[in-house]
N, C-alpha and C positions, 0 to 999 in steps of 0.2 A: 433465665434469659437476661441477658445484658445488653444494651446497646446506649452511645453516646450522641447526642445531637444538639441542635436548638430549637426553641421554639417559643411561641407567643400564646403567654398566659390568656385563657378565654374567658376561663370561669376556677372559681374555688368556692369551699363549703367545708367546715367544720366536721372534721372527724373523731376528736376527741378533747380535753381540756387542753391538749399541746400542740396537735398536727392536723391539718388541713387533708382532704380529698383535692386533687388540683387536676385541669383537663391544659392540654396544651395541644396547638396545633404546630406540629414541626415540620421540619424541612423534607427528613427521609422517610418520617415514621409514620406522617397524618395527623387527624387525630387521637392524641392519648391520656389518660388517665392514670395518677396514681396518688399515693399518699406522699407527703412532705413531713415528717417527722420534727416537730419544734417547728411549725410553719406560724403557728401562734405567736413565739415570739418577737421581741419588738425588735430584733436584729434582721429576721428573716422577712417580717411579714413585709418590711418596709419595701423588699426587692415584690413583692408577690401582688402588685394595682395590676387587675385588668388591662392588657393590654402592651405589657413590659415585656421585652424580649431574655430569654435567659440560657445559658449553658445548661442542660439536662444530663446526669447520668441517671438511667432507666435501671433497677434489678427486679426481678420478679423471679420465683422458685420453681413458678410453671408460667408459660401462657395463657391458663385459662386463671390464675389470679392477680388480682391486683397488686400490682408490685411497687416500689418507693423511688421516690428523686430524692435524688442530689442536686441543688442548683446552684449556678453562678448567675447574678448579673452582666448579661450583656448591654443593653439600651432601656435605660428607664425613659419611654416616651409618656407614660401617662402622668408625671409629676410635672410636666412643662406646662402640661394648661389645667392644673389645678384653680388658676386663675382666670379659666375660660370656658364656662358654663355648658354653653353649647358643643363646645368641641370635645369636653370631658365624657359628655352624654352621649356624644356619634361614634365613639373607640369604645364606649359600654356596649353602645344597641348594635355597632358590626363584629364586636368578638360573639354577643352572643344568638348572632343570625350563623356564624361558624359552626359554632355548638350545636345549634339547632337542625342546621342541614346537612353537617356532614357524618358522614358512619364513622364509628370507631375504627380504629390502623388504616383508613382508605390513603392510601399517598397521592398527594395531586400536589406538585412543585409549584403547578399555575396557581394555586389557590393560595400559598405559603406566600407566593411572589406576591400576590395581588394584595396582601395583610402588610406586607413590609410597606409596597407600592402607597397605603393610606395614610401611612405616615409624612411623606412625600405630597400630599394632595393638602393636611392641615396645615400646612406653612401658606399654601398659596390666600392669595386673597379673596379669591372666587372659591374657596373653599367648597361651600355646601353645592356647587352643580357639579361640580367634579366627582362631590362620594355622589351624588344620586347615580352618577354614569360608573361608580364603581360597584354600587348596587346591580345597576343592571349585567355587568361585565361577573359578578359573583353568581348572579341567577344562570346567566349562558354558561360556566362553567361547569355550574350541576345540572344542567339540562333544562331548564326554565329558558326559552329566549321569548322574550315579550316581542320582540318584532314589530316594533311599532308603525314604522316604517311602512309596512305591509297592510295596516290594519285600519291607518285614518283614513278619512277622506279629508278634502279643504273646500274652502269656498274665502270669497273677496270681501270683502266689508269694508266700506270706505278706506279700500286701496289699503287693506290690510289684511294678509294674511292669516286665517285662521286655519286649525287645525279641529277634527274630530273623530271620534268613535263611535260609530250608531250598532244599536241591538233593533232589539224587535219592539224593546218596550222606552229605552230610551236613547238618547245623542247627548256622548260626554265629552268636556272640552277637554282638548290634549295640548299642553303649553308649548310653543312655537320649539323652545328651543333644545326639546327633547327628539325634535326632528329636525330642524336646523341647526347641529353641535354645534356651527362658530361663531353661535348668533350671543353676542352680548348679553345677560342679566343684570340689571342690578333693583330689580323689585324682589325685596323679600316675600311677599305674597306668593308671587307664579313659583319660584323655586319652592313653595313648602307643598304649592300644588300638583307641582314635578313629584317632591316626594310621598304626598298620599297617593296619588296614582300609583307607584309604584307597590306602596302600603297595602293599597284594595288588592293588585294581582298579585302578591304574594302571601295575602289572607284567602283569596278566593280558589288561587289557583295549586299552590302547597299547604299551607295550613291546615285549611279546614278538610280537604282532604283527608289528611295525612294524622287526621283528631291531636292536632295541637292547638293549642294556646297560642294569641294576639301574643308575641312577647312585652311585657311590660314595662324595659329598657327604651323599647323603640317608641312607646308612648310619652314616656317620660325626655327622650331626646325631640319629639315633634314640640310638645307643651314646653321645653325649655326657650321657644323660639318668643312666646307672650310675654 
């Protein structure tokens, strides 16, 4: 089996003292897996940071095995903010929420777009409310819609809008502007509480389900924020 595409390195893992195991999610194919042959060296590896778009050719002898790439560099975006801790950490923890949620060969274009599309969102300056809302927009595309919208209630407090989510056992506060998108942030506080909220329903609601692991990317890009 042969086939040629692109796609966005998510994750890789040492296959041998020379070549790599590498997952990419691409354009036609989904996600895929194979082996990089010489991925180890320092010519190659430099194209292969998480997150880097690359020209693929696929061969594999059957379907049901693991077959090898060819790559070219297309867009090294994860070399731009080597210089920028927190954004380094956010293209870690959303390639490997890719990995995590999606099947192997499933094609979804919406999801390939949505990987480009974050590239696109780390230039702006509001950055981090933009990936929480691309977070959410990745959960609705696999079938997760948190619906929030649906789900708080509000109430006034000195002529101020709150927002919440009651259970049986408690009432949790839900940040104005995950319901009001055009509403201006600029407390880093509320937005990180934008993004545990999200963190709890997709531990609560996919993970633990589904007997996976907290990933340890996504803790590492929340703690980078200290």
């Amino acid at each position: 089996m042969n086939w040629i595409d692109e796609g966005f390195l998510i994750s890789k893992n040492r296959y041998n003292e020379n070549s790599l195991i590498a997952e990419f999610y691409t354009k036609e194919h989904g996600k895929s897996s194979g082996i990089i042959f010489g991925g180890t060296s320092k010519k190659i590896k430099n194209y292969l940071q998480i997150g880097n778009k690359l020209h693929i050719n696929y061969n594999s002898r059957s379907q049901n095995r693991l077959g090898y790439f060819k790559i070219e560099i297309v867009k090294a975006y994860s070399p731009l903010y080597f210089d920028h801790r927190q954004k380094l950490s956010c293209i870690s923890s959303a390639m490997n929420l890719i990995k995590i949620l999606t099947a192997e060969s499933q094609y979804n274009i919406k999801i390939y777009e949505l990987i480009d599309y974050l590239f696109y969102i780390l230039k702006d300056s509001d950055w981090l409310k933009k990936y929480i809302f691309w977070e959410l927009k990745l959960l609705k595309l696999l079938g997760y819609d948190l619906e929030l919208e649906n789900l708080v209630e509000k109430d006034v407090i000195e002529n101020k809008t709150i927002y919440f989510a009651s259970s049986s056992t408690e009432k949790k506060y839900v940040p104005s502007f995950l319901i009001e998108k055009n509403l201006e942030v600029n407390d880093l506080k509320t937005l990180l509480n934008g993004l545990k909220l999200v963190s709890n329903y997709l531990d609560k609601t996919i993970l633990k389900p589904n007997n996976l692991n907290y990933p340890n990317s996504r803790l590492l890009f929340i703690n980078s924020f200290k």
